[in-house]
C-alpha positions in Angstrom: -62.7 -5.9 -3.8 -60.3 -3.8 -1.9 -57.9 -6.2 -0.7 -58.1 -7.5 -4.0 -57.1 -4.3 -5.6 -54.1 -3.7 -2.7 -52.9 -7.9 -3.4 -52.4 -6.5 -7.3 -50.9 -3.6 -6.0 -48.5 -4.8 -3.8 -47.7 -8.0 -6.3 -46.7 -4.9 -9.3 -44.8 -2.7 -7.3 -42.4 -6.2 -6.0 -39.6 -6.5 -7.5 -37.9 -9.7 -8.3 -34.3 -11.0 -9.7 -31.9 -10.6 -6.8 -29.4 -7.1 -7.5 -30.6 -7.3 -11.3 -33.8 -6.5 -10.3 -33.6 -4.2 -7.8 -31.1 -1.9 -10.3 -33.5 -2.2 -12.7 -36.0 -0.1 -10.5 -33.6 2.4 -9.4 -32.9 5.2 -11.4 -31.9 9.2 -11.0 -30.2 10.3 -7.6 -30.4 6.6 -6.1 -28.5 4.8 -8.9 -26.1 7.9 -9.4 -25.2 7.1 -5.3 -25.0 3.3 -6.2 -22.3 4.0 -9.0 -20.4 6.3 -6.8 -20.6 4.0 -4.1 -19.0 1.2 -6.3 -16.8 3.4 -8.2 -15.3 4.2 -4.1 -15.4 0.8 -3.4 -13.3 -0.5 -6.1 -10.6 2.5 -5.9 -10.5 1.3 -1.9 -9.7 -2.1 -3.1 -6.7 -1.1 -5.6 -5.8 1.2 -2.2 -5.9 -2.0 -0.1 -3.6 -4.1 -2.5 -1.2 -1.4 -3.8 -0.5 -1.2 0.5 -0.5 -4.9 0.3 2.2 -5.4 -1.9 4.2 -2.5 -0.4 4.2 -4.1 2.4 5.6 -7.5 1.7 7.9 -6.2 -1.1 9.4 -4.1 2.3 9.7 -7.2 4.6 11.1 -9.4 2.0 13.9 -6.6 1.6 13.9 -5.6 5.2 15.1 -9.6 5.1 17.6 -9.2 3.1 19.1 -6.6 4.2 19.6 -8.1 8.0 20.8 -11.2 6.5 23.7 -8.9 5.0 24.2 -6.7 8.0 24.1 -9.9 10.1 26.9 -11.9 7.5 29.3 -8.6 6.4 32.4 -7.5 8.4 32.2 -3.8 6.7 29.8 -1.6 6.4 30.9 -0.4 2.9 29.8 -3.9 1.8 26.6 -3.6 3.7 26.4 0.0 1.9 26.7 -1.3 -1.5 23.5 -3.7 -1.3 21.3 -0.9 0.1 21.2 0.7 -3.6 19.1 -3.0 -4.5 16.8 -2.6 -1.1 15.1 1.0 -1.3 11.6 -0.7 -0.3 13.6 -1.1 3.0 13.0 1.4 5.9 15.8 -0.1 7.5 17.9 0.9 4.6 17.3 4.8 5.3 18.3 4.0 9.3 21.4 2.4 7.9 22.6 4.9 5.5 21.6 7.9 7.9 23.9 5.8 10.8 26.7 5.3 7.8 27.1 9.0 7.4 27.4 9.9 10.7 29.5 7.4 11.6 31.5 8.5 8.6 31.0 12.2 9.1 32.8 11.5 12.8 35.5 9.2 11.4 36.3 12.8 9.0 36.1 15.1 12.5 38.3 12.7 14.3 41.0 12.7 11.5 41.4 15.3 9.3 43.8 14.1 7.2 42.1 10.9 6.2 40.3 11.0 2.8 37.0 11.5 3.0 34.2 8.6 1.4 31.8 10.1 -0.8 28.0 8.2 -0.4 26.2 7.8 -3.3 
């Protein structure tokens, strides 16, 4: 009679149905960790491929901005494109190098008429 009693036991408290069944014998502190957990998960996900995208949009520009450098004779022409290529870091390294380079052209002659950067 015991083990009967503990077979009917253990059979009621058993929950079947996969994640539908084991949510729909959670509830308070548990389920409110469960939605925070998910709610965490998913913002890590839009974290993820925000980065992602980032990331390629900068290589595809960091691309195409060597293949100008590499092509152009001036680096006024260069300059110009960089406006298009902000995901770029190599567009900051260029336009810092441009107005020094610029900046020392201006100490070196006076008299020459000085470039204004956008």
């Amino acid at each position: 009679m015991a083990s009967t009693t503990l077979s009917l036991l253990a059979q009621t408290t058993a929950f079947t149905g996969g994640v539908r069944g084991l949510l729909s014998h959670v509830s308070g502190v548990p389920l409110a960790v469960l939605v925070i957990l998910a709610v965490f998960s998913l913002v890590s996900w839009a974290i993820i491929l925000y980065k992602g995208i980032a990331l390629r949009r900068a290589y595809v520009q960091s691309r195409t901005f060597l293949d100008v450098f590499r092509k152009s004779t001036k680096f006024s022409e260069v300059n110009s494109v960089c406006v298009q290529l902000q995901a770029s870091p190599l567009v900051g390294v260029f336009q810092a190098g441009y107005q020094e380079v610029n900046a020392a052209a201006a100490r070196a002659n006076p008299r020459a008429t000085p470039r204004v950067l956008p």
